[in-house]
N, C-alpha and C positions, 0 to 999 in steps of 0.2 A: 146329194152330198151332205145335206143335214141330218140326215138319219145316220149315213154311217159317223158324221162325226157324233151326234149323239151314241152313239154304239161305242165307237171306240171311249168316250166319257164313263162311258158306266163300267165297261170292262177294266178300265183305269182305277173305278175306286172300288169297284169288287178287288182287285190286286193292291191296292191301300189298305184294305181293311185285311188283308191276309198275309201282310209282304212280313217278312220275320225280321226282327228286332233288328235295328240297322243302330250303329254305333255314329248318335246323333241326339241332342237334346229335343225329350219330348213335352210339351206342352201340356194341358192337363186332359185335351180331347186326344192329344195321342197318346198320353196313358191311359187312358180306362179303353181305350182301344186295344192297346197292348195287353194290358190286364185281361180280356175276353177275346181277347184272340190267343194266349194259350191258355187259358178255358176251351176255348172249342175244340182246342188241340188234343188236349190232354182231359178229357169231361170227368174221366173215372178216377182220375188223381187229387182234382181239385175243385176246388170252390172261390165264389165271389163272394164278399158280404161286406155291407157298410158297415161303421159302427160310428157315424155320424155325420156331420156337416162343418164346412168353415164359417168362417164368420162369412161369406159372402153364399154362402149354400150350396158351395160344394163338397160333394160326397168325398170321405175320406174312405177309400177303399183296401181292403184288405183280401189277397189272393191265398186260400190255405192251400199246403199240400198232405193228402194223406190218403194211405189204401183207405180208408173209410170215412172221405170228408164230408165232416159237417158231423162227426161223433167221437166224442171222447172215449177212446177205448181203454179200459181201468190197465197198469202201469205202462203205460205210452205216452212219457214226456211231452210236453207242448213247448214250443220256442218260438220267438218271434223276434222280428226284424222290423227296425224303425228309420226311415229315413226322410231328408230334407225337414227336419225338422224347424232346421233356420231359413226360410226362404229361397236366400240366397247362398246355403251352403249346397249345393245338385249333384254332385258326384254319388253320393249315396243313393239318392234315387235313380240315377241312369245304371248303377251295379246292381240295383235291385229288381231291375227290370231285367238286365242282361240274366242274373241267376234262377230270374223267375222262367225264363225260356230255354236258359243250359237245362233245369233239375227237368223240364219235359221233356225235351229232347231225349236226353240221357237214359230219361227211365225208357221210355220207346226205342230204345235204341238197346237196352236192357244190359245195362251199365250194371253190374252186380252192387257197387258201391253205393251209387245212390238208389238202386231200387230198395237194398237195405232199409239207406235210411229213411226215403220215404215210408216201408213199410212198417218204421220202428219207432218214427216221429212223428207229431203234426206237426208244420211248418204255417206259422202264418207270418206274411210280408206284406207289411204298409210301407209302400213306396214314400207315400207324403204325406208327413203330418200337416204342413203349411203350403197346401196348396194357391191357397191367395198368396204369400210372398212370395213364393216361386213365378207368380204370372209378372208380378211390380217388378222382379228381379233381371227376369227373363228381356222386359221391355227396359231398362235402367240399361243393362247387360250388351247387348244385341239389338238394339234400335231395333227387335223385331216385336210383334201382336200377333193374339190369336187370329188364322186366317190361312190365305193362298200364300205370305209372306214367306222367304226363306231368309235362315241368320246373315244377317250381312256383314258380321265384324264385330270383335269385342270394344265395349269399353271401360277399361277395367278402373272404377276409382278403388279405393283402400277399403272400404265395407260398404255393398249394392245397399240400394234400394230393395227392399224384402225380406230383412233379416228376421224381422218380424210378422204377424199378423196384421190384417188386415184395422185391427183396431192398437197397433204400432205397442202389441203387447211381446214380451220378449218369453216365449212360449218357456222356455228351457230355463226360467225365473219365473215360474209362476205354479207349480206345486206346492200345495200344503208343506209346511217347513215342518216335517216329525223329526229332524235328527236334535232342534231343541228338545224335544222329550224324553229319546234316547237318552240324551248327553244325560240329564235328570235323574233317567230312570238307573240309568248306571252306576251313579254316586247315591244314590237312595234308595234304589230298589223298585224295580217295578216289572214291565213286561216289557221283551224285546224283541219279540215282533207283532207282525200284526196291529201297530201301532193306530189308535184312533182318530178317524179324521175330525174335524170341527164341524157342529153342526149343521152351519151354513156355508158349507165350505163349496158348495155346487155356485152359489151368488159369487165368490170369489174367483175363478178360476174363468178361465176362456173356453169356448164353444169346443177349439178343439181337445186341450187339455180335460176338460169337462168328460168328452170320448173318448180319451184315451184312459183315463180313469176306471170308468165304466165297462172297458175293455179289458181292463186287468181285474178289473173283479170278475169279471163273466167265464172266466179262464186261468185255470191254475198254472201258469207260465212257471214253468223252472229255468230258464235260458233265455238269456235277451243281450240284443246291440242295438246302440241307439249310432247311426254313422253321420258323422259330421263332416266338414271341412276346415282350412285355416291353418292345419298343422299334420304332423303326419305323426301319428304315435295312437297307442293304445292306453287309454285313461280309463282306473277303475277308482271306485269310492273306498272312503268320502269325500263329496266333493265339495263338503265344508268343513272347514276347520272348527273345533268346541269354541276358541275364541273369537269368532266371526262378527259378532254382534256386540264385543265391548271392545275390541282392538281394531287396527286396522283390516279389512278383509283380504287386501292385497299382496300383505306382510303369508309369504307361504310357512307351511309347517305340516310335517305329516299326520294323514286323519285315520289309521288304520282302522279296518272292521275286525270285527272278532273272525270274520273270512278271509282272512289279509295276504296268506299264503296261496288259498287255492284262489283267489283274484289274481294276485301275481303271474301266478300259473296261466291261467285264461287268458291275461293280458298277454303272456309270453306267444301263445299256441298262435294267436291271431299273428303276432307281429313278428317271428319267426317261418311264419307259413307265407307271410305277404315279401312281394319282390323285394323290399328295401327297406322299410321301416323298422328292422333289426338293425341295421344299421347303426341308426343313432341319431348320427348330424344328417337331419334334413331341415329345410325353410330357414336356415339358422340358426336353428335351435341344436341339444342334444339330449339327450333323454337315452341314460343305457339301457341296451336292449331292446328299448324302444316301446316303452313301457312307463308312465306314472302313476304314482296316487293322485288323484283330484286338485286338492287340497296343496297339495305340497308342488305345484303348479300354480295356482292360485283358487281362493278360496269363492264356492258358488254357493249361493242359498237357494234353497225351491227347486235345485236341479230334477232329470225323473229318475237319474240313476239312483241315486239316496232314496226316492222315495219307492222304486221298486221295492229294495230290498228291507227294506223296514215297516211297508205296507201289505206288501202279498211274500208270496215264495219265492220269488223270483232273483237270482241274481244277473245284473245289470252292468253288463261296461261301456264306455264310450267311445268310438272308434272314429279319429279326427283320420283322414284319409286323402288329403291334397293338399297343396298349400295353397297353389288357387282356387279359392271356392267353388269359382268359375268356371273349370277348366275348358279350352277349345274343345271342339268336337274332334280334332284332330288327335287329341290329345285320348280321347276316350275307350281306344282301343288297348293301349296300354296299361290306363288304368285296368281294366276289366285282368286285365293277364296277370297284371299283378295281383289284384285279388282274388281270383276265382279260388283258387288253393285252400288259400286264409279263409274264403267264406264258405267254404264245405267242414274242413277244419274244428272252424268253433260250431257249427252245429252240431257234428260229430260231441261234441265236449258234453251234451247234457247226457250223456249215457258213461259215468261214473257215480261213484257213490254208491249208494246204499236206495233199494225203494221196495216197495211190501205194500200191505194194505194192513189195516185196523180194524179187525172186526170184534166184535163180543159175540159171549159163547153160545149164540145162536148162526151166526153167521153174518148179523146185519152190518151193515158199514155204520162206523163209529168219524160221521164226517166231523172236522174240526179236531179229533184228537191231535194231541200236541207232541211233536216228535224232537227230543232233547238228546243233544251231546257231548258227553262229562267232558269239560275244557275248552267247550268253543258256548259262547255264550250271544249264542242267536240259535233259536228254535225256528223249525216248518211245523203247518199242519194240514193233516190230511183233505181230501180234496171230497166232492158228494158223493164219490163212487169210495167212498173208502182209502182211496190208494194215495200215499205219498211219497215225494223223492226227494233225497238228501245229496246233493253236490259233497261228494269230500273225495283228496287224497288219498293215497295208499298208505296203509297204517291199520292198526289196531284202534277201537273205537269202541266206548262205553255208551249202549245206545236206550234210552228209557222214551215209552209209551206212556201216556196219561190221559185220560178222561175224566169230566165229573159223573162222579157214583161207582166210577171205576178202580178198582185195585189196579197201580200201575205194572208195568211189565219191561224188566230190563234185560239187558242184551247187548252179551259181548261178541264185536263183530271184525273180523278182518277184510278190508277193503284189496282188491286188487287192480292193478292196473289193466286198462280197455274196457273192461266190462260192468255192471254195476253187479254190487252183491246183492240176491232176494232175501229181506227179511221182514215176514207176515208177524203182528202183532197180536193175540186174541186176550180181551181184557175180561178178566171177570165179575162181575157185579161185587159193590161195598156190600157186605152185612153192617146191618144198621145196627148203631150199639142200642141192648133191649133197655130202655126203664123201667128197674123191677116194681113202679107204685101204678104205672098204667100203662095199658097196651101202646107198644108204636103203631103211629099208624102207617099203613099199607100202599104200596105203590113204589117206584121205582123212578129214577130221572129218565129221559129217555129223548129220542129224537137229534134234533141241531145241536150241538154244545159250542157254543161260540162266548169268547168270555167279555164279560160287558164292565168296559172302561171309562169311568169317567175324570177326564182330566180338565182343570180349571184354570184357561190361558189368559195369564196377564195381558193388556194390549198393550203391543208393540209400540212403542213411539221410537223405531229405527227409519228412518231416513232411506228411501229407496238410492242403491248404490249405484252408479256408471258402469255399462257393461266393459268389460276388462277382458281380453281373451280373445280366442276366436271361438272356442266354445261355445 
């Protein structure tokens, strides 16, 4: 009798580790389970890879998808998806679990639409940034623990236990603050993007902020949602207002990017696509369209949406998507219905605009070239393969190429709607002006061009603020 029960135990969790995504909060051992179990599903689609640790040491996991994962293929967009980044905000992680197991399914099942876009996208999905508050929140939450336990019941106070890290750091406040140098650079002149981080700016930041950092440099990300809880609306930057740090923060006021339209846009795509959050009046709130600026909501500093977009290529919105943070597992089926639309939707979204690659009259990739657009004053730049991608609207567009030692190269371009337009840049080397009293000397600029900023930050004596929001 022992043996068979033993038998029937093992066949139990051979069928645990294999049972498909069940609409149910998982813990952090039944996400990375989930994470490689559609891995094994789908092996030639995707990939696993850490890109670091919590403060308590666990793996912050990341599932890509792509006909050729685990390589950048020169113009094929990168996107990526960030969720639970407040502990206790989960909806975003249990959606991202759900879509990380619809986009296999689908493609196997040879869904034309997502086979597309897998085959036109890489997709990378971190479930959880904050996986230590997830576990505090989960146990605050559900009276339940990692183990044999099952949820026994909400217990809902006004903001969990686990909003934060495990060292009671509020993840989503604690990015390098570049939109002070922006604001600077604007009224004086400077660069606007690509903006420089502080020295010591790896000391300042949390283990996982730290990785997710590092994950954006590692990866040329043109597309990103970061999905929260607490409200139901789609929020783009900035998410701090210019006067944050001499006026009240609280006091809103709109923070427009020089992207302000095509944010609006994206913000629209998601929250039009989702079951209700076009709406408007949800949680009590109203928000038309269903749709904000940051800022004009209330005002954040260190948030990562700002510093996407002003530190890499990337444009960044934030997607608040419950009003219980919390929500029952009863409750989770629902959600997913209403999302799934909306999160095929804005992936779909990084394939407008304009992308090409940068080469010189050899053919080598001119990585770091800086790609400018007469009237919008924020620049991309090219990625190591050469190849870069510009998010815009349909419209007519003046579009300039630049390198150092390079004669730059302009180009005027019509944008159309669905598709992105191709336009390759080839830049031809400076002639060096001669001095008729001695030879110039010889040789050419060549390799990385990456432009070297240094900016001299006054220290802060601002007063760390009360979190405000459900953000």
């Amino acid at each position: 009798m022992s043996d068979l029960l033993s038998a029937f135990l093992h066949l139990l969790l051979l069928f645990k580790l294999v049972a498909p995504v069940t609409f149910r909060h998982h813990h952090y051992d039944d996400l990375v389970r989930t994470l490689y179990k559609v891995h094994n599903q789908c092996p030639y689609i995707t990939q696993i890879y850490s890109i670091g640790r919590s403060v308590k040491g666990r793996h912050l996991y990341v599932l890509e998808f792509s006909d050729y994962p685990g390589i950048h293929e020169p113009l094929e967009p990168e996107v990526k998806y960030v969720g639970n980044m407040h502990g206790d905000e989960v909806l975003g992680r249990e959606l991202l679990l759900q879509l990380s197991e619809f986009l296999c399914e689908e493609f196997q099942n040879q869904n034309q639409r997502i086979m597309q876009l897998i085959q036109e996208t890489r997709i990378h999905i971190l479930p959880s940034m904050n996986p230590d508050g997830y576990e505090a929140a989960a146990t605050q939450c559900w009276g339940w623990k990692p183990g044999p336990h099952e949820y026994q019941g909400p217990n809902m106070p006004e903001y969990l236990v686990g909003r934060n890290n495990a060292n009671k750091v509020d993840l989503n406040r604690n990015f390098p603050d570049l939109n002070i140098y922006f604001y600077y650079n604007e009224k004086h002149g400077g660069p606007n993007h690509h903006l420089p981080l502080p020295d010591n700016w790896e000391s300042q930041v949390e283990p996982e902020t730290k990785a997710v950092i590092h994950w954006m440099r590692s990866f040329n990300f043109v597309l990103s949602a970061n999905l929260h809880g607490g409200a139901v609306v789609a929020n783009y930057p900035y998410d701090k207002s210019p006067g944050h740090r001499f006026r009240n923060p609280y006091r809103t006021t709109n923070s427009p990017t020089p992207d302000d339209k095509l944010f609006r846009k994206l913000a629209k795509v998601y929250s039009y696509a989702h079951g209700w959050m076009h709406q408007g009046w949800n949680c009590g709130d109203y928000f038309p369209d269903g749709i904000t600026n940051g800022a004009s909501w209330y005002s954040l500093s260190k948030g990562m949406q700002d510093f996407n977009y002003l530190h890499t290529n990337c444009f960044e919105i934030t997607l608040e998507l419950s009003c219980n943070k919390f929500p029952r597992q009863e409750e989770l089926q629902r959600e997913w219905l209403g999302n799934r639309e909306a999160l095929i939707q804005f992936l779909e979204q990084v394939h407008q605009g304009i992308k090409g690659m940068v080469l010189d009259e050899n053919h080598h990739n001119l990585t770091g070239a800086v790609i400018s657009v007469h009237g919008i004053n924020h620049d991309v730049t090219a990625g190591e393969r050469g190849d870069y991608f510009r998010l815009l609207l349909p419209g007519t567009y003046t579009v300039t190429a630049t390198a150092p030692g390079f004669d730059p190269q302009t180009e005027n371009v019509i944008v159309h709607p669905g598709r992105p337009t191709l336009v390759n840049f080839y830049l031809k080397r400076s002639i060096a002006p001669v001095n008729p009293l001695r030879k110039a000397p010889g040789g050419g600029q060549g390799g990385r061009m990456q432009a070297q900023l240094r900016i001299t930050k006054k220290k802060d004596g601002a007063r760390k603020q009360p979190h405000r929001g459900p953000g």
